[in-house]
C-alpha positions in Angstrom: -20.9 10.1 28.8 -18.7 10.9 31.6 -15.1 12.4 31.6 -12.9 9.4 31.1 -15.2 8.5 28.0 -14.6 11.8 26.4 -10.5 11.9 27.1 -10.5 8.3 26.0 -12.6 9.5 22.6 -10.2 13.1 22.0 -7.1 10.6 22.6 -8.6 8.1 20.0 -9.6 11.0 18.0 -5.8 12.6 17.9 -4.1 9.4 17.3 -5.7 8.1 14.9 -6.1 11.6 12.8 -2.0 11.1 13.2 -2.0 8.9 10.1 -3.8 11.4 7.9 -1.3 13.2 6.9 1.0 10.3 5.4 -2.1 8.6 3.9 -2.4 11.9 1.9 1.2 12.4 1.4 1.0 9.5 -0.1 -1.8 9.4 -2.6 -1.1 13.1 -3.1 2.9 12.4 -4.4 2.3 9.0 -5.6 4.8 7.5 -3.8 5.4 5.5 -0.6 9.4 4.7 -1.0 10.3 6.0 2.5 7.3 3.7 3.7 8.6 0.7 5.3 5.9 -2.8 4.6 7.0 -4.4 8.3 6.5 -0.6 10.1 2.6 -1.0 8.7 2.4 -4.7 9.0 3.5 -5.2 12.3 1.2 -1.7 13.2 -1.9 -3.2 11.5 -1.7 -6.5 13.1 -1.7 -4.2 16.5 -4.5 -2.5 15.5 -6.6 -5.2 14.4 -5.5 -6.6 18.5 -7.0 -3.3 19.7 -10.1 -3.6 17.9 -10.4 -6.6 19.1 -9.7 -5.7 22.5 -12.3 -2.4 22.0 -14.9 -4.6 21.3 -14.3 -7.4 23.9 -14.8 -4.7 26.5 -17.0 -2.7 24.8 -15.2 0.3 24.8 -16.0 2.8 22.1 -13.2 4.9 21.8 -11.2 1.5 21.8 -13.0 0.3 18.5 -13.7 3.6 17.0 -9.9 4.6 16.9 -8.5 1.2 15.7 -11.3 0.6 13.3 -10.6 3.7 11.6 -6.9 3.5 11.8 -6.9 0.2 10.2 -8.6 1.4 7.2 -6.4 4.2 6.8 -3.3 2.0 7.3 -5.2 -0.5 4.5 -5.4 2.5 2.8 -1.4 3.7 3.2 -0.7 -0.9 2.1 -2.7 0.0 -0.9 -1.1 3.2 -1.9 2.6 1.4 -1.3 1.5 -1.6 -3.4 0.0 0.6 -6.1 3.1 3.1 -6.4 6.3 0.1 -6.4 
């Protein structure tokens, strides 16, 4: 694994640990009224592109990051759709 591979994989791994926080904000307060629906839409759609992209060119910090980030962002949908 050379350098790029790892800055690429610390990058994936920062941005993507970005969304824990709200995620457990969320489930911890039981609410998601400051959470907007077309913010996580529009982001998830995004996402699923990059993951898309990540595998096309077989990058694995590509498709590790946005596979995980679109679970947690499933996760956040969930939480909002649960908590009305």
């Amino acid at each position: 694994m050379d350098v790029t591979e790892i800055i690429g994989l610390l990058a994936a791994t920062l941005t993507t640990a970005a969304y824990v926080p709200q995620v457990f904000k969320a489930w911890k307060n039981k609410s998601t009224k400051d959470i907007s629906w077309a913010m996580y839409f529009v982001m998830f759609v995004g996402v699923m592109l990059w993951l898309y992209y990540g595998m096309a060119i077989g990058s694995l910090p590509v498709v590790l990051a946005n596979a995980v980030t679109g679970i947690l962002i499933v996760f956040v949908i969930i939480l909002k759709s649960k908590y009305r």
